[in-house]
C-alpha positions as a printed Julia matrix, in Angstrom:
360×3 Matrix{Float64}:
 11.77  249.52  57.02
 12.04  246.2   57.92
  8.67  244.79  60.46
  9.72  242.89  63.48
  9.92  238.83  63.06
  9.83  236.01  65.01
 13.13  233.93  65.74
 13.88  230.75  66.74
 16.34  228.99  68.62
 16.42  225.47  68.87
 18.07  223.93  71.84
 17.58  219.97  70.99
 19.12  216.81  72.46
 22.01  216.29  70.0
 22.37  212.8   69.61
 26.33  212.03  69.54
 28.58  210.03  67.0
 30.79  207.98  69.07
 31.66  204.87  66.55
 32.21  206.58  63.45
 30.76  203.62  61.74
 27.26  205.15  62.78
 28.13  208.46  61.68
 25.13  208.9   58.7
 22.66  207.28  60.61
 23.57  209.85  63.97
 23.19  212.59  61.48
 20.09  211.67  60.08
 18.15  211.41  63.53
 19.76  214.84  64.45
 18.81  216.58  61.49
 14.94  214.77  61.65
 14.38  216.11  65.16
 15.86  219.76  64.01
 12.86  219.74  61.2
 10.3   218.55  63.23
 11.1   221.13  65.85
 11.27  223.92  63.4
  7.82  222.63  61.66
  6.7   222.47  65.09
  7.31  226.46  65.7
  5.84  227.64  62.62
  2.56  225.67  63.83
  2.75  226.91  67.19
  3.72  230.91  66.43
  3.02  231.02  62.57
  6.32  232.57  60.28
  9.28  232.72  61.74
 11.89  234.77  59.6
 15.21  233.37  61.57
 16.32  229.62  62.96
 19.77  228.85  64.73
 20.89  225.85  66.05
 23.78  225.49  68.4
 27.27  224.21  68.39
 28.04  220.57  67.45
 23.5   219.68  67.1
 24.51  218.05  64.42
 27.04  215.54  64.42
 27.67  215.9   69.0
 30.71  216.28  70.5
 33.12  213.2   72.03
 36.14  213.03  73.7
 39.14  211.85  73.19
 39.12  212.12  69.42
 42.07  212.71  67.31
 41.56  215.07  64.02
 42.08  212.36  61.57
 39.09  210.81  62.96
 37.16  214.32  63.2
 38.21  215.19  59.78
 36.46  211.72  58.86
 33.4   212.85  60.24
 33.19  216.1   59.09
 31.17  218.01  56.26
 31.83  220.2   53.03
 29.98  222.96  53.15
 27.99  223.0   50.63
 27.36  219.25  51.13
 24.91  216.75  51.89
 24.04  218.12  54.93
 23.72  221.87  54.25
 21.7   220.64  51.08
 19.4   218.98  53.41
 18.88  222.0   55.39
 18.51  224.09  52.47
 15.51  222.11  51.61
 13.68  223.01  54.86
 14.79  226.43  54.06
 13.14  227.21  50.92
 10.17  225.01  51.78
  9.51  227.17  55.06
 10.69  230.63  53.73
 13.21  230.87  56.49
 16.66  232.08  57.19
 18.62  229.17  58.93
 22.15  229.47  60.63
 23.84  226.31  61.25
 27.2   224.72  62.81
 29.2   222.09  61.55
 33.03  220.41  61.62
 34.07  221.45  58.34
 36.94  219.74  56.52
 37.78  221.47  53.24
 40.1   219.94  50.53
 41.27  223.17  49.9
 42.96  223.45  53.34
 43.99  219.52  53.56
 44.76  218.41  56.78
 42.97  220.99  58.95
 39.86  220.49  60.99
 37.75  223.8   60.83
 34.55  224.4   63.35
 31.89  226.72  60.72
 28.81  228.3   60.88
 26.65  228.72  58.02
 23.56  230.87  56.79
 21.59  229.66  54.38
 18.5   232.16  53.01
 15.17  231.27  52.3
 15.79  230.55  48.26
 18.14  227.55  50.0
 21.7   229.62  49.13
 24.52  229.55  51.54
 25.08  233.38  52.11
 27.7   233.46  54.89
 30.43  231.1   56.22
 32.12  231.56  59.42
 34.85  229.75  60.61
 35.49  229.94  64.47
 38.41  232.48  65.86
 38.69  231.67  68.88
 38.79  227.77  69.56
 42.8   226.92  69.57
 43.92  229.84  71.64
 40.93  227.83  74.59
 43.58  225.19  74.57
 40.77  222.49  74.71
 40.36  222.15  70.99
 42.39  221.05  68.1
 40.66  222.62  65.27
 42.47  225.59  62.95
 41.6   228.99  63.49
 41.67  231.48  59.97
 44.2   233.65  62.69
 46.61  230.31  62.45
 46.96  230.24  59.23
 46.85  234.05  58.76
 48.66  234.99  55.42
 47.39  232.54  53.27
 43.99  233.09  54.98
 43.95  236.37  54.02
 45.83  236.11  50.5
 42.75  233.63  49.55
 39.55  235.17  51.03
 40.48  239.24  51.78
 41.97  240.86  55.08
 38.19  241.34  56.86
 37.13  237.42  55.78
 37.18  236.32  59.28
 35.04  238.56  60.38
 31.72  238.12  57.82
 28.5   240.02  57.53
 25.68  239.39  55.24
 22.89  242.11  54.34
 19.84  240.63  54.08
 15.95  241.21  54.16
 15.66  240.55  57.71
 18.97  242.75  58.83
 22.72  242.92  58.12
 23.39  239.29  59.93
 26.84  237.89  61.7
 27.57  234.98  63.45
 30.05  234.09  66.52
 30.85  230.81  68.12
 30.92  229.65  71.36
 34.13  231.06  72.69
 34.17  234.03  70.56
 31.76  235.42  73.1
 34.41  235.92  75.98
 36.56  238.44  73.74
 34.92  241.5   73.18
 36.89  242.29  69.93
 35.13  239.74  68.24
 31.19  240.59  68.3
 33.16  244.46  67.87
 34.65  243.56  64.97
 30.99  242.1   63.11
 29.64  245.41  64.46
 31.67  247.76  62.98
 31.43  245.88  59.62
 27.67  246.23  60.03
 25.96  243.14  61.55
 22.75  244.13  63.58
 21.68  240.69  64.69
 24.57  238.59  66.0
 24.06  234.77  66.11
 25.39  233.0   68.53
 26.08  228.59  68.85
 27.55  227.68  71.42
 27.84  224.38  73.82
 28.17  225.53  77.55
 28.46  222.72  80.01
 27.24  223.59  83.66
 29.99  225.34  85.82
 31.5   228.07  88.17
 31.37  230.74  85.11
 27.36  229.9   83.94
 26.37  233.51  85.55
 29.82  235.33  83.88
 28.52  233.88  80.19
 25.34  235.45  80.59
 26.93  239.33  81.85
 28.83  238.12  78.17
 25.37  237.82  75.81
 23.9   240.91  77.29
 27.1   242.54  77.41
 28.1   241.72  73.75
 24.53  243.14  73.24
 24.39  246.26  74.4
 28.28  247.04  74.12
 27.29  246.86  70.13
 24.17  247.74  69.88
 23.01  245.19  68.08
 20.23  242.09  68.88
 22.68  238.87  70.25
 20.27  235.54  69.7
 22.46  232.67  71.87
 21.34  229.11  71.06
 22.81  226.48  73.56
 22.81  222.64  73.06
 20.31  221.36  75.3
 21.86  217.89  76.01
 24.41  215.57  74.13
 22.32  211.95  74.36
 24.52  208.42  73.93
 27.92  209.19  75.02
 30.06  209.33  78.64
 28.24  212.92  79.38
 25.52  213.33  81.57
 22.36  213.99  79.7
 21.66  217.14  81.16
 25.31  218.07  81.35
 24.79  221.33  79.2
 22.86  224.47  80.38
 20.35  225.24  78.15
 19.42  228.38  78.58
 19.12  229.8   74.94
 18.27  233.42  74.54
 17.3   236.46  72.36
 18.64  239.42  73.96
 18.09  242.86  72.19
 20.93  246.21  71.42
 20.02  247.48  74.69
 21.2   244.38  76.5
 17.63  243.16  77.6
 16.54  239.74  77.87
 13.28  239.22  75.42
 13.26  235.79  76.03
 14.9   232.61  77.12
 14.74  229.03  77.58
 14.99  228.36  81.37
 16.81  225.15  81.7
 18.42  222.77  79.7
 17.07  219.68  77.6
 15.06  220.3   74.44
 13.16  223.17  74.21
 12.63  226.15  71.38
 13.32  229.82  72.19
 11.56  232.05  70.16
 11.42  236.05  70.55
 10.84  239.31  68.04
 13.74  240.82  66.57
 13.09  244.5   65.73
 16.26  245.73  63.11
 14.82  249.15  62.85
 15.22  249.69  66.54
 18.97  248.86  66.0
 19.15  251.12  62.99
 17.52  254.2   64.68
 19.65  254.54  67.85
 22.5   253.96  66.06
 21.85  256.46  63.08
 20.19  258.99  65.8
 21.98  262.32  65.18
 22.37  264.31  68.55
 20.67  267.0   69.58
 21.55  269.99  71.13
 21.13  268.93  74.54
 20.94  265.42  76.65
 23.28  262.96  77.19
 22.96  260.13  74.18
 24.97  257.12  74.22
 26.23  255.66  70.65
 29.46  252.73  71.26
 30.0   252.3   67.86
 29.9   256.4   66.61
 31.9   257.27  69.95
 34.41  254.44  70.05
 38.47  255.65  69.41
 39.31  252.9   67.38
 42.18  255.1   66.6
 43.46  255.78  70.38
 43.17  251.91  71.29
 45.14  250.72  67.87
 48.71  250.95  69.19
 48.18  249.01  72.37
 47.18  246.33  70.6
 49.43  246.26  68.06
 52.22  246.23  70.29
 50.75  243.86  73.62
 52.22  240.61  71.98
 49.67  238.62  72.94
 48.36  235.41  70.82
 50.26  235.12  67.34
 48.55  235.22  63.97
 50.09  232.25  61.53
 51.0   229.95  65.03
 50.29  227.11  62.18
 50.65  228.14  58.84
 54.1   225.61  58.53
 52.62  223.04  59.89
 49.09  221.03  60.86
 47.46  221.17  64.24
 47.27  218.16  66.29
 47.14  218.36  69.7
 45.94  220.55  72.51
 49.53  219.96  73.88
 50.59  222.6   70.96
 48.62  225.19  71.89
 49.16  224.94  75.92
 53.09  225.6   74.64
 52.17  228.36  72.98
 50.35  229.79  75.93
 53.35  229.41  78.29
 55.9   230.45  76.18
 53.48  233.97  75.75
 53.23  234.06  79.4
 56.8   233.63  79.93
 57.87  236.41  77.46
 55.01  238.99  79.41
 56.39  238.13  82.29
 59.92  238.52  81.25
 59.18  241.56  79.71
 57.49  242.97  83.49
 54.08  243.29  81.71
 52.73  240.28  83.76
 53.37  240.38  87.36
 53.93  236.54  89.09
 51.7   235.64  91.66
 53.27  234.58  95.55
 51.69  230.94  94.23
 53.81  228.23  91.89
 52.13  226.47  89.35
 51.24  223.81  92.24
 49.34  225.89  94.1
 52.05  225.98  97.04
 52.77  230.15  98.37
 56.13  231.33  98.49
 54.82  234.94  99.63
């Protein structure tokens, strides 16, 4: 049995890199402020068994920015920075998940955005490198789908989607964009995770209220505890300081909200997690009467199989000849798909042209 915990999720003002000549310094104050925080929660609540921090708190994020220059700011992982954090780990007994640009001399050339775990003995246990971040066509990082073959030659066919059993519950982690495709907090569940982890850097907008129906969606579609952590503010560069949302929050399996931080800027979310309420409704054996509901026992992953396969919709190995570089790539990509759908009459064309002008 494992006893609820306490988790945190810090939502700090990310200081930014903008001249990559300050790029150690920038880190340094980030990481400071992420340890004081953390000490800060174990004196206000006592242990807590889980920390996340959110997308980019570590090094910011600044546009425009080719990915030689990204790739020059950039971490290993392991490296100096994950070694810092493994420090705070070990001395605080705590599982931390964090989220880095990776560059990896393995994969030259290629700009990846990972999350980490590290456990409380300071090891990195997981590594997660982002699905969904080219196919946004904002981004001009690799996804392990671009690069498919290889990817999968090197690490296994399920390393994209990683799961780590630990003390505190099976653990996965999604990022960011991740959380508007269904398939890929389904894809950590069926492998096992209970307690998905979620960094991610949501600027205010039309779709705030449509991200949140996502978390508690993702939550109770899976059955499974979602813990979002949002960047509270990016401080020193051409965005407004309270440009992000905030709004960090542990939602449990049945898609309730335990707790949440209600704005943006810096603040610490902290909420139980309770595994074995994950692990008994989903191991619950029916009884001879009542209506029980169990997504991942019920789900036909057999009856859905074929439409995928065959809808012909973003490709696996877009990249694997060649290095992404530009968004430009990726917004070709996405009208060349929609021109074969619609081709094919399995996208219908609006009365509208791409101007906005009706023809109807």
């Amino acid at each position: 049995m494992i006893k609820p915990y306490k988790a945190a999720l810090i939502q700090q003002e990310t200081h930014v890199i903008v001249d990559p000549r300050d790029r150690d310094d920038v880190i340094d104050r980030n990481l400071s402020r992420i340890f004081e925080l953390l000490q800060w929660t174990f004196n206000r609540v006592g242990e807590v068994r889980l920390a996340a921090i959110s997308e980019y708190s570590i090094i910011g994020q600044y546009r425009p920015r080719d990915v030689d220059e990204w790739l020059e700011l950039a971490e290993t992982i392991p490296g100096p920075v994950t070694d810092r954090i493994a420090e705070q780990a070990k001395r605080l007994g705590v599982y931390f998940m964090g989220n880095l640009y990776e560059r990896d001399d393995t994969w030259p050339g290629r700009l990846w955005n990972t999350n980490f775990i590290i456990d409380p003995r300071g090891r990195i246990i997981l590594k997660y490198r982002k699905n969904n971040g080219p196919n946004n066509l904002n981004t001009v990082y690799t996804g392990p789908g671009d690069v498919y073959t290889e990817y999968t030659e090197r690490y296994g066919e399920l390393s994209m989607f990683p799961v780590v059993d630990t003390e505190i519950g099976v653990l996965g982690t999604l990022t960011c964009t991740d959380i508007i495709f269904p398939e890929m907090a389904r894809a950590l569940a069926l492998q096992g995770a209970e307690v998905l982890i979620h960094p991610t850097a949501e600027p205010w907008s039309d779709v705030d209220a449509k991200w949140d129906i996502f978390r508690r969606s993702r939550a109770c579609e899976n059955l499974a505890y979602f813990l979002s952590v949002c960047a509270g503010a990016f401080v020193g560069s051409d965005r407004p300081r309270n440009g992000y949302r905030g709004h960090s929050q542990i939602i449990d399996h049945l898609g309730n909200v335990v707790s949440v931080a209600a704005g943006p800027g810096e603040a610490v979310c902290v909420g139980t997690v309770d595994v074995d309420a994950v692990r008994e409704i989903r191991s619950k054996k029916p009884g001879a009467g009542g209506h029980e509901w169990n997504q991942l026992v019920e789900l036909r992953t057999d009856l859905f199989a074929e439409v995928y396969k065959r809808a012909g919709r973003w490709p696996n190995d877009g990249w694997k000849d060649s290095l992404l570089k530009s968004t430009a790539e990726t917004r070709a990509v996405a009208r060349e798909i929609i021109d074969k759908l619609v081709g094919d009459g399995r996208l219908k064309q609006s009365g509208y042209d791409e101007a906005g002008a009706s023809h109807g």
